[in-house]
NUVOVEX-208799 format. One record per residue (C-alpha): x, z, y; residue in three letters. Coordinates in steps of 0.1 Angstrom, whole numbers, padded with zeros to 4 digits, always signed. Example, Ala and Ser with C-alpha at 12.3 -4.5 7.8 and 13.67 -1.06 7.14 Angstrom:
+0123+0078-0045ala/+0137+0071-0011ser/
//
This chain:
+1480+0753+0593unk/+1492+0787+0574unk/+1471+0812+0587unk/+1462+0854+0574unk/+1429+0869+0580unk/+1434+0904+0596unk/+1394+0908+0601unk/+1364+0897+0604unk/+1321+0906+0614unk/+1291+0889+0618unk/+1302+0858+0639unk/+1333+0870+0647unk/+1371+0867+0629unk/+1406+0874+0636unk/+1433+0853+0623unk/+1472+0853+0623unk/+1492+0818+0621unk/+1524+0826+0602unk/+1550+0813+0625unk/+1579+0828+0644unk/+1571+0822+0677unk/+1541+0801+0694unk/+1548+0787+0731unk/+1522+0783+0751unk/+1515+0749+0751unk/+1509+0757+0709unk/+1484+0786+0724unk/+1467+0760+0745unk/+1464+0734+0719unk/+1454+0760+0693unk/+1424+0773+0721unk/+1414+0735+0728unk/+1410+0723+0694unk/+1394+0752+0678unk/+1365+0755+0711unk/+1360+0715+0703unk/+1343+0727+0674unk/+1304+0727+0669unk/+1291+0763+0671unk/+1325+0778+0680unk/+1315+0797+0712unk/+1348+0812+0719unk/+1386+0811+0712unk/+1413+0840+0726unk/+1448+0829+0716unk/+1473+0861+0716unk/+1505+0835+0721unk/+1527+0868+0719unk/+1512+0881+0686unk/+1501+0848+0672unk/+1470+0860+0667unk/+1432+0844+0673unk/+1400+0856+0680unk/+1370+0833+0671unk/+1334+0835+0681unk/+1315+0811+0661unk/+1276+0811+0652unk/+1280+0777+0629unk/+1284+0785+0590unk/+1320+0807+0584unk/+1328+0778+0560unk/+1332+0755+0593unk/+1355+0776+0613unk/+1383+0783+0583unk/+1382+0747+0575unk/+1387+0736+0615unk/+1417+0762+0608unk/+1431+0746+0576unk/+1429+0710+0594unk/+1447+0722+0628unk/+1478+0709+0633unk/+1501+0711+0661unk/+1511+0673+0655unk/+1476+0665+0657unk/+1475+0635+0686unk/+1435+0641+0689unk/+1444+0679+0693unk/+1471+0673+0720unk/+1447+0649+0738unk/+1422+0679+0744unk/+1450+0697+0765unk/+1445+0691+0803unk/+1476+0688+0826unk/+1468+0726+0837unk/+1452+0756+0817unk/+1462+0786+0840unk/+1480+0798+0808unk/+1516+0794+0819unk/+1508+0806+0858unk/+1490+0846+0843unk/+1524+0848+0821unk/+1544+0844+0854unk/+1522+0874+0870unk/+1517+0894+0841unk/+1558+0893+0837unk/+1561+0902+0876unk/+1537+0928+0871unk/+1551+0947+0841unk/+1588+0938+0856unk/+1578+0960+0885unk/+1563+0990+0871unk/+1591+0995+0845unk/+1619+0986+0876unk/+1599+1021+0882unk/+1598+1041+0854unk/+1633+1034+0848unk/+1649+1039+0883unk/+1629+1077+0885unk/+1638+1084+0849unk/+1676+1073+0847unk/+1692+1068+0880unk/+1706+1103+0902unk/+1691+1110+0933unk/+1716+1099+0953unk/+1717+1065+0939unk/+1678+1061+0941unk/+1681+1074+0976unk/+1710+1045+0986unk/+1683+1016+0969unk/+1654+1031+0992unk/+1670+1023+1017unk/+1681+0991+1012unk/+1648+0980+1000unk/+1633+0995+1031unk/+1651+0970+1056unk/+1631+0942+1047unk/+1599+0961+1060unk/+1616+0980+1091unk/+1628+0940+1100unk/+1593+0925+1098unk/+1576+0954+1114unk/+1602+0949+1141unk/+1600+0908+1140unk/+1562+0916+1144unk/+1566+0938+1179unk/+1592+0914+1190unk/+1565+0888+1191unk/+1543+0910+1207unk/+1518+0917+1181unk/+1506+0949+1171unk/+1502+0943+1132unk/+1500+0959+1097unk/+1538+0953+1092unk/+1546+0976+1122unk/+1524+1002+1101unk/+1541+0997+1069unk/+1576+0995+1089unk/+1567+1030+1108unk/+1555+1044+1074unk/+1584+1038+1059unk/+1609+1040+1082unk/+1605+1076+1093unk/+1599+1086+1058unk/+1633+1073+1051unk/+1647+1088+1080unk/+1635+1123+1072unk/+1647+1118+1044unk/+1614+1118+1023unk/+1626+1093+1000unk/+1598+1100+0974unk/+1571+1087+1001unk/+1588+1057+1010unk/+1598+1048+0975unk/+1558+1050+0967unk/+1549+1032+0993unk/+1568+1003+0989unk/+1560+1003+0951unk/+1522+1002+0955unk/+1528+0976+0988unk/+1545+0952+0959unk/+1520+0962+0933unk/+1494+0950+0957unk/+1513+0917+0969unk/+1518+0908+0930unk/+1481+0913+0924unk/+1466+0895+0961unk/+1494+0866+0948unk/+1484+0863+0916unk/+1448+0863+0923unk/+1446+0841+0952unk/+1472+0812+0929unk/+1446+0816+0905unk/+1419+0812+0916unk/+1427+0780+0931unk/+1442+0767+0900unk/+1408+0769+0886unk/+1393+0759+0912unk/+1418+0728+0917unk/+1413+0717+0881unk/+1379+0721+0879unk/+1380+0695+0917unk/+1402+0672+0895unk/+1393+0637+0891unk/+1366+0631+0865unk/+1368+0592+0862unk/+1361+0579+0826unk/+1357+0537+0835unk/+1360+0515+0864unk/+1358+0474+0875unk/+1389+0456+0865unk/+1389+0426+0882unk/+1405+0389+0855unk/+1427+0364+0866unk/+1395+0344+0866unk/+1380+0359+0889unk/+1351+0376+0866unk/+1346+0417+0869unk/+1349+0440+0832unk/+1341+0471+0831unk/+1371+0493+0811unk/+1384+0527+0803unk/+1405+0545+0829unk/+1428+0552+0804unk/+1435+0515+0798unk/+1442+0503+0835unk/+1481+0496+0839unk/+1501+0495+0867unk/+1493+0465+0887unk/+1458+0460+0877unk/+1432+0449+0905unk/+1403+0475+0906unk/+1373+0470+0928unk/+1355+0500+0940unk/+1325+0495+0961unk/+1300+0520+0979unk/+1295+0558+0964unk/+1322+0548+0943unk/+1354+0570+0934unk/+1390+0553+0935unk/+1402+0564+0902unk/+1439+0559+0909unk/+1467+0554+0936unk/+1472+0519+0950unk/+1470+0495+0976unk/+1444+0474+0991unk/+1448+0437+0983unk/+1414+0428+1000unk/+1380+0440+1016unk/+1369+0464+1038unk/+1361+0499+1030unk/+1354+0536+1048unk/+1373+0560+1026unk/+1365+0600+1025unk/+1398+0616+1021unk/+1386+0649+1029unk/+1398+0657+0990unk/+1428+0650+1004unk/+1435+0660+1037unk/+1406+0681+1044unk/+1395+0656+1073unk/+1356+0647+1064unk/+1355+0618+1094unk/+1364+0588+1069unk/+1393+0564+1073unk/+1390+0527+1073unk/+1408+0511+1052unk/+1419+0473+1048unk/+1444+0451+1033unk/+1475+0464+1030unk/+1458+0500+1035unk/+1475+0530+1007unk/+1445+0545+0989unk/+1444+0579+0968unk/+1432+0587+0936unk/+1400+0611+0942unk/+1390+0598+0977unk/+1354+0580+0980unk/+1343+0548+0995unk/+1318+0554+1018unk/+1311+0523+1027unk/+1322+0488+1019unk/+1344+0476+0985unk/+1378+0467+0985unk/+1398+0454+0957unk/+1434+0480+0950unk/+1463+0466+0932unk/+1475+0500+0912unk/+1507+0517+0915unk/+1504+0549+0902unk/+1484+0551+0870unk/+1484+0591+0869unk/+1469+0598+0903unk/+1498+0603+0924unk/+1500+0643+0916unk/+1461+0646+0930unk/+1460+0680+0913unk/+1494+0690+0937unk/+1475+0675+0966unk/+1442+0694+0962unk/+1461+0727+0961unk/+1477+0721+0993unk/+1439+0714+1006unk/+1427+0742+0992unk/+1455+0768+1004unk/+1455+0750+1044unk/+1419+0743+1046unk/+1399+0772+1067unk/+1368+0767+1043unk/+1387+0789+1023unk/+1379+0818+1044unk/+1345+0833+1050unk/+1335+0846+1080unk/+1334+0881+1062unk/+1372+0872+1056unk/+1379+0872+1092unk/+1360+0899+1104unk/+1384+0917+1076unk/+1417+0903+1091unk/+1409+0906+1125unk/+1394+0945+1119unk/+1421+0950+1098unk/+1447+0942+1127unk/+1426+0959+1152unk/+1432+0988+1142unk/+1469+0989+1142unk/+1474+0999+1177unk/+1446+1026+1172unk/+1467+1038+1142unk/+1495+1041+1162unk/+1478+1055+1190unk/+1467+1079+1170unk/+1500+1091+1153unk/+1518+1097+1187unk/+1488+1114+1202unk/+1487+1137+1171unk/+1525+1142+1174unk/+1518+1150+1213unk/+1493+1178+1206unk/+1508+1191+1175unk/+1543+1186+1175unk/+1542+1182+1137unk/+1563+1151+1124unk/+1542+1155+1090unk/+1508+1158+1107unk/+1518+1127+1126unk/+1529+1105+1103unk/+1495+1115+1080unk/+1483+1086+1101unk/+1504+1056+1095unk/+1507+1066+1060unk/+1473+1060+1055unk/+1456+1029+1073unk/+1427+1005+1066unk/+1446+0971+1070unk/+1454+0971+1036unk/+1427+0977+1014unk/+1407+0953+1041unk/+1433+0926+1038unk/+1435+0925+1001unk/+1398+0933+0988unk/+1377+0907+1011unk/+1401+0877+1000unk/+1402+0887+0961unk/+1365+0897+0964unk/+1357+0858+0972unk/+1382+0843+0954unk/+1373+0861+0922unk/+1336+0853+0931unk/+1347+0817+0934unk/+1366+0816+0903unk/+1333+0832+0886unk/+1310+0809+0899unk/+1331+0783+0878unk/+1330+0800+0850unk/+1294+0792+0852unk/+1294+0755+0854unk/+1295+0757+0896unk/+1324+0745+0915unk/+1327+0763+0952unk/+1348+0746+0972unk/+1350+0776+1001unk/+1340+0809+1004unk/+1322+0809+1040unk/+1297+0786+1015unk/+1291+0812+0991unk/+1286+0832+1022unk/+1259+0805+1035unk/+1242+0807+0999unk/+1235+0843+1004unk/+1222+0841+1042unk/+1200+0808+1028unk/+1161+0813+1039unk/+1154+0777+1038unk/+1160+0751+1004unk/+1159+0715+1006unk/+1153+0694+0974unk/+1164+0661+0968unk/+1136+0645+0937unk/+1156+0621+0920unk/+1184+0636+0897unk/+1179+0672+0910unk/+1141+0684+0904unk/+1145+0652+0878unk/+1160+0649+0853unk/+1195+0628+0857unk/+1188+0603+0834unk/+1155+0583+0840unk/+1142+0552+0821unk/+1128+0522+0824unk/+1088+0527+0816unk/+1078+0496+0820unk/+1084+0456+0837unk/+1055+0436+0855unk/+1070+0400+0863unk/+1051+0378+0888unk/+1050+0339+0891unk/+1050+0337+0851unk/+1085+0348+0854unk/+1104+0358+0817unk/+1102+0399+0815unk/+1133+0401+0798unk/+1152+0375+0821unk/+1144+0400+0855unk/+1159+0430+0839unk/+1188+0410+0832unk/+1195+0399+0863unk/+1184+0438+0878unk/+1210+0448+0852unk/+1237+0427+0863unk/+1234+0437+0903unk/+1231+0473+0895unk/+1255+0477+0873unk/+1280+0481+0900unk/+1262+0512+0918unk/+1267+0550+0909unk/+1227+0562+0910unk/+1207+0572+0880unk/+1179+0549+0888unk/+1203+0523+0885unk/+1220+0536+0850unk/+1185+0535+0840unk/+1181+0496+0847unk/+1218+0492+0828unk/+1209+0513+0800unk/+1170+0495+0792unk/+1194+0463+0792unk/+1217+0476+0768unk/+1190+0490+0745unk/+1172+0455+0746unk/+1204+0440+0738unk/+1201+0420+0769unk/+1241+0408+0782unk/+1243+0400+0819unk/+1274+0385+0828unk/+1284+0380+0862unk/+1263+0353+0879unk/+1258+0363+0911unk/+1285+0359+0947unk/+1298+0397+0962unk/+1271+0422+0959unk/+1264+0442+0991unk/+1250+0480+0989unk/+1223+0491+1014unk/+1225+0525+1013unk/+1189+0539+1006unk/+1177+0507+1002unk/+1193+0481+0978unk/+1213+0458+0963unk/+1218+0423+0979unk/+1235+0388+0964unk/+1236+0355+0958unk/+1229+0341+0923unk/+1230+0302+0916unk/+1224+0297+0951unk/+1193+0318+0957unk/+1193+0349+0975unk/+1184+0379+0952unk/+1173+0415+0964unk/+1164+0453+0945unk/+1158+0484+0956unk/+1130+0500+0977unk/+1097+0486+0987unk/+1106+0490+1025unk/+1136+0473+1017unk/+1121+0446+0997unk/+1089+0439+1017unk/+1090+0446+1050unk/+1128+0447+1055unk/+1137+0415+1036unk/+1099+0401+1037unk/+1098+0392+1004unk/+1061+0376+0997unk/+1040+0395+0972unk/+1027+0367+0948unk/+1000+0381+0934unk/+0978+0410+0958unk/+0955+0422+0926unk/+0984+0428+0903unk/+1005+0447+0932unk/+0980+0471+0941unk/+0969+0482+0905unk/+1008+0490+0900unk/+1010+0522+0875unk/+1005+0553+0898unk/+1028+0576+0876unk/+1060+0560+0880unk/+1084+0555+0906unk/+1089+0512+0913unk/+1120+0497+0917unk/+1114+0463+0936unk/+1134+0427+0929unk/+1130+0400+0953unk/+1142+0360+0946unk/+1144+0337+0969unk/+1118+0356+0993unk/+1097+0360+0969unk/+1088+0394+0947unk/+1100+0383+0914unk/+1094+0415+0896unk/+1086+0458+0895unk/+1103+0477+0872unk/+1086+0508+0865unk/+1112+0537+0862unk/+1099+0571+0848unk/+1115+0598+0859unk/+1103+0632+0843unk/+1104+0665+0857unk/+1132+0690+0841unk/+1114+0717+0825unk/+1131+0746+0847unk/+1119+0734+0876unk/+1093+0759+0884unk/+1109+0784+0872unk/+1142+0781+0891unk/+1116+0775+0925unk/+1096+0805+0917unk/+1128+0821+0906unk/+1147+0811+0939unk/+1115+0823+0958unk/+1119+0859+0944unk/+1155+0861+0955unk/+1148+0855+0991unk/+1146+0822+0997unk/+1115+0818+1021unk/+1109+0779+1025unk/+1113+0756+0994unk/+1110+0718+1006unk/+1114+0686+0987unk/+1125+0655+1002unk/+1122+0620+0989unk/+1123+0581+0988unk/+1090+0579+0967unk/+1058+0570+0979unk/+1032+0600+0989unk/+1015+0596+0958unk/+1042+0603+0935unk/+1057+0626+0961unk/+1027+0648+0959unk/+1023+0649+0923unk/+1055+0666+0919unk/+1055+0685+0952unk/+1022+0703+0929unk/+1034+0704+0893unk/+1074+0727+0910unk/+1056+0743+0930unk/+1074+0737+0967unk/+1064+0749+0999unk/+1060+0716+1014unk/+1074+0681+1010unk/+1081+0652+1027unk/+1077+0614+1011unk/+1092+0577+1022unk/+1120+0597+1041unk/+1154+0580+1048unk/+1188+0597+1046unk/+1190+0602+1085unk/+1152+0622+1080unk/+1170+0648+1056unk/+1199+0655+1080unk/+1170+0654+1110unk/+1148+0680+1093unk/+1185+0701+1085unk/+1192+0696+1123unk/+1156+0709+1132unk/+1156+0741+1107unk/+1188+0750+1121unk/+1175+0750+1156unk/+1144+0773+1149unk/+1171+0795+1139unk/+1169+0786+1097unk/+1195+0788+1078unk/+1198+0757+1056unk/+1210+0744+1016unk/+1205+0709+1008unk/+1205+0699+0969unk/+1211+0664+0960unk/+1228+0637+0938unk/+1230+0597+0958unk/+1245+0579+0982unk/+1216+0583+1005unk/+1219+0623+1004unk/+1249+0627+1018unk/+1240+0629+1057unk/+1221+0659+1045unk/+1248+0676+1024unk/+1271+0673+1057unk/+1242+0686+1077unk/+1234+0714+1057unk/+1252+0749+1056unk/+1258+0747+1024unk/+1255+0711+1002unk/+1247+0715+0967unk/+1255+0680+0946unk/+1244+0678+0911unk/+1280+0669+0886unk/+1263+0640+0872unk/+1257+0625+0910unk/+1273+0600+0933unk/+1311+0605+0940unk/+1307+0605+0978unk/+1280+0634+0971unk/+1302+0655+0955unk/+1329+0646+0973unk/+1310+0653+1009unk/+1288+0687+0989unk/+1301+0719+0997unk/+1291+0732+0964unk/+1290+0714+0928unk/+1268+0723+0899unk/+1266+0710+0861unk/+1239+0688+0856unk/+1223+0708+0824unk/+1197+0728+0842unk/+1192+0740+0876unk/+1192+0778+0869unk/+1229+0773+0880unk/+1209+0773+0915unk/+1197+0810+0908unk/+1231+0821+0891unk/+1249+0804+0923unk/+1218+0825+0945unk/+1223+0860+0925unk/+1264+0856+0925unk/+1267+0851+0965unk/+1242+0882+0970unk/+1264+0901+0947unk/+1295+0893+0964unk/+1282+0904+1001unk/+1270+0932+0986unk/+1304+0941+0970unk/+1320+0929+1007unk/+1297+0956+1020unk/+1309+0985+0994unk/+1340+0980+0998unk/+1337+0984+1037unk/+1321+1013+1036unk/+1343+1028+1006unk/+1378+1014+1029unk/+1365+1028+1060unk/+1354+1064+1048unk/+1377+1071+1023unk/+1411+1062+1045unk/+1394+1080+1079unk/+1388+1109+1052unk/+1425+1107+1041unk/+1435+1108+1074unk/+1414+1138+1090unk/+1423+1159+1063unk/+1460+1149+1070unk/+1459+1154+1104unk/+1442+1191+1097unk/+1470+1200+1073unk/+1454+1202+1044unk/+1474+1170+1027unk/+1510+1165+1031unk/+1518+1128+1045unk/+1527+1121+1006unk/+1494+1126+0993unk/+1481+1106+1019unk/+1500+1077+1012unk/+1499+1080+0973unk/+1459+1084+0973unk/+1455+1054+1000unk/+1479+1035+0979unk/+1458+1041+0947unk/+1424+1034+0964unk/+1436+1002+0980unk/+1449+0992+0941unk/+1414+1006+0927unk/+1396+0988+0951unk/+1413+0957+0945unk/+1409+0960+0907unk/+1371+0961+0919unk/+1374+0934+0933unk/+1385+0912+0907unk/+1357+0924+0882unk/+1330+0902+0874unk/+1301+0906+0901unk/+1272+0895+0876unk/+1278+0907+0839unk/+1248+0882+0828unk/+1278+0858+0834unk/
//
């Protein structure tokens, strides 16, 4: 692609692409491909000016080549696009916006007085109407302020005042608008589905696992438990509990059977079902997750509606106030100082954009919030529950090592382990798969339906035997399998977490599963410790021994060992009875009682789909010191709630005592509350942690 170099530092260059015009699909392309690039950190595409701005800290050589290459024809390039970038929705605003301050500048510059005083008052009927709807309905709202504010302005024919006021009120409703759409575009996208390959079940009967991309419509796909239904369809057979809450906000789940209509996005919670597929781009899931997000009340915090409900509490004292002033004073323009200036406003707009902006912040950092009472939660947080697996462990574990008993074949039991858990979503079981896959071991389907224990283990059938894996309660004392071979059993290695198979009644195999500790973890408890968090627990399957050994090395403030998934949401149930308030972090199946119980439920992005569906609160799998930028960003954003209380409250009863007095004229009044409700909204929308 022709392009001109206007300028260019030290790991930074500005380019121009010589063409007429770019859209803004051309801008999005233009920002996908170039970011795809190794050691490009950041691309800004100017669609208007055709210029780009490039961040890079890979050789300068790299980036002008990745230039030369692009092309707008470029299938890889358009593949890298999603559905949605939030590109097309800030030109909408940003048009509004401009559109209405130069609708200003124009009307005061160029039209007489008379002509500007016949549109103020037809622009003021809208307002005068609600405000009037409002008191028909007997409520006692901000729109009867605004209504009162402008109507007697108009009708003393202060045409000035009520022209500013209604300015600044649409500045204010462009910005809340624009604001509150964004923010749940990004956070809708970022909910989107993420399914890369699923089970597509042959004409024979046999299972093959396949690219999403590849499944057509009328395709049988089999999901099973913890599993997410990558597309829209219909249940041909099984029995499944599916969590729509994705969907419909509803976290009871739904059962489903055959002939049941299942969504794209929504979780089996329970069961397996086999879908025929109908729609083979979701069904508009992104549409149906914005409507979730926009009617579900975990949008609001609870600092939200103390802000609404203050805010339209003290209407009636505003207009209290105004007649009682006009009853002692007699002065019109001492009176109306008061319902110039009021707090519903500013309280209205800042608290919403104050958590949305937070929200949309938070997933700028890799953490997807799918509320903001939870970020809320976050920052009230005393008490922190650890899942081990996947969370204080790294995501991706590996088979250490495999003790066969009965002079079984070594290889031969990780095949068949292989071939059961292939079909589950938990990184002890990738970790099985993978060993298989390195050993070059295949493991076609041999065995009858697979059935999914949750917290326990896989059972089947294979040639007529009955086969087991999973825990060593499940194994032993659940299924009574017989231990062959005492000596060997009890010298099992100490350092590794053992994953149990069972033939026939009869322990056929360990596999020894290592599952290292991330680095951070320490530092992100010790960390978490210092920002308030009091009690720091870890909960696992694991046996005391291993449980102990890493309870020491992160540094918790107690643990808890050989727990089932209904002891985490008991211990949740018990803190938040002694008056704690609660987080759960986790990744499986088995944690998702927990993350329901908890506050706020923290799932890991490389987890379960039913964790992060049922988690309140998602974070990338990289590192945990999401945890502490997720900790310092909710402390930040009640602190900011409590500014801008303060800063609403006292500046507004300032406005208005000093109107009241006569020492500002109602005009004043309004223009300065208008300001500081825009200038506190602007606040708002400002990053809350610059390390981000």
């Amino acid at each position: 692609m022709k392009c001109q170099i206007l300028h260019e530092s030290r790991g930074r260059i500005r380019v121009h692409f010589c063409q007429k015009h770019m859209t803004l699909h051309q801008a999005d392309m233009l920002e996908f491909a170039l970011s795809a690039v190794s050691g490009i950190r950041r691309v800004q595409v100017f669609d208007r000016t055709g210029d780009v701005v490039i961040r890079y800290v890979c050789p300068r050589s790299d980036v002008i080549r990745a230039l030369a290459r692009f092309s707008y024809h470029d299938k890889k390039a358009q593949s890298l696009v999603p559905d949605r970038t939030g590109r097309e929705l800030n030109r909408e605003y940003e048009n509004k916006l401009v559109t209405c301050v130069l609708r200003r500048i124009l009307h005061k510059a160029v039209l007489p007085m008379p002509i500007r005083r016949v549109i103020c008052v037809f622009k003021s009927i809208p307002y005068i109407l609600r405000g009037l709807k409002c008191l028909l309905q007997g409520k006692i709202e901000v729109a009867v302020l605004d209504a009162v504010a402008i109507g007697v302005s108009v009708i003393r024919g202060d045409f000035d005042t009520a022209g500013s006021v209604m300015f600044l009120l649409n500045i204010g409703d462009i910005l809340d608008e624009w604001t509150h759409k964004k923010s749940i575009d990004d956070l809708a996208r970022t909910m989107s589905l993420g399914v890369e390959q699923v089970w597509l079940r042959q004409p024979d009967g046999s299972e093959v696992l396949v690219p999403v991309s590849s499944v057509e419509r009328g395709d049988h796909v089999i999901v099973r438990t913890g599993s997410m239904i990558p597309l829209d369809g219909k249940v041909l057979a099984g029995d499944a509990m599916v969590n729509q809450s994705s969907m419909t906000g509803e976290s009871v789940p739904v059962h489903k059977s055959e002939g049941a209509f299942v969504y794209a996005g929504t979780v089996v919670e329970d069961g397996e079902c086999v879908i025929c597929v109908e729609q083979t781009q979701g069904g508009g899931r992104y549409d149906r997750i914005v409507k979730m997000i926009e009617e579900s009340e975990k949008m609001k915090s609870a600092a939200e509606d103390k802000a609404s409900h203050l805010a339209d509490s003290l209407v009636p004292w505003s207009l209290g106030g105004t007649l009682l002033t006009w009853l002692i004073t007699k002065n019109p323009t001492k009176a109306l100082s008061i319902p110039m200036v009021d707090f519903s406003c500013a309280l209205k707009l800042a608290m919403p954009i104050s958590v949305l902006s937070a929200m949309r912040e938070c997933s700028r950092n890799g953490i997807t919030v799918k509320g903001g009472r939870f970020l809320e939660a976050v920052a009230e947080a005393d008490t922190i529950v650890f899942d081990k697996t996947g969370t204080l462990t790294l995501s991706s574990p590996r088979v250490a090592e495999i003790i066969p008993f009965g002079g079984r074949d070594e290889a031969e039991m990780l095949r068949l382990a292989a071939c059961l858990e292939e079909h589950y979503p938990h990184s002890i079981a990738s970790a099985v798969v993978e060993e298989a896959a390195r050993r070059g071991l295949l493991h076609e389907e041999r065995h009858s339906r697979v059935e999914y224990v949750v917290a326990h283990g896989i059972s089947s059938t294979v040639d007529g035997e009955r086969v087991v894996i999973g825990s060593h309660h499940f194994v032993v004392e659940d299924e009574q399998c017989r231990i062959p071979d005492e000596r060997i059993f009890r010298h099992l290695p100490k350092q590794y977490s053992h994953l149990y198979l069972g033939i026939a009644g009869e322990v056929a195999a360990v596999i020894c599963i290592e599952d290292p500790l991330r680095a951070e973890a320490a530092d992100v408890i010790e960390a978490l410790h210092a920002a308030g968090i009091r009690n720091v627990v870890m909960m696992t399957g694991d046996n005391e021994r291993t449980a102990r050994s890493v309870a020491e090395k992160v540094g918790v403030d107690a643990y808890h060992a050989e727990v089932l998934p209904e002891d985490k949401a008991s211990f949740i149930r018990a803190a938040h009875e002694a008056g704690q308030h609660v987080i759960m972090i986790g990744d499986g199946v088995n944690d998702s009682p927990a993350l329901s119980e908890a506050d706020a439920g923290i799932a890991i992005s490389t987890g379960a789909a039913i964790a992060r569906e049922i988690a309140d609160i998602t974070i990338s799998a990289d590192d945990l010191y999401a945890l502490v930028t997720l900790k310092r960003l909710s402390d930040a954003l009640m602190a900011r709630i409590r500014w801008n209380y303060r800063t609403i409250i006292g500046f507004n009863l300032g406005l208005i005592v000093l109107g009241v007095l006569g020492i500002l004229p109602p005009t004043t009044s309004a223009l300065l509350h208008n300001g500081s409700t825009l200038a506190i909204g602007l606040r708002s929308m400002t990053d809350l942690d610059r390390k981000s």
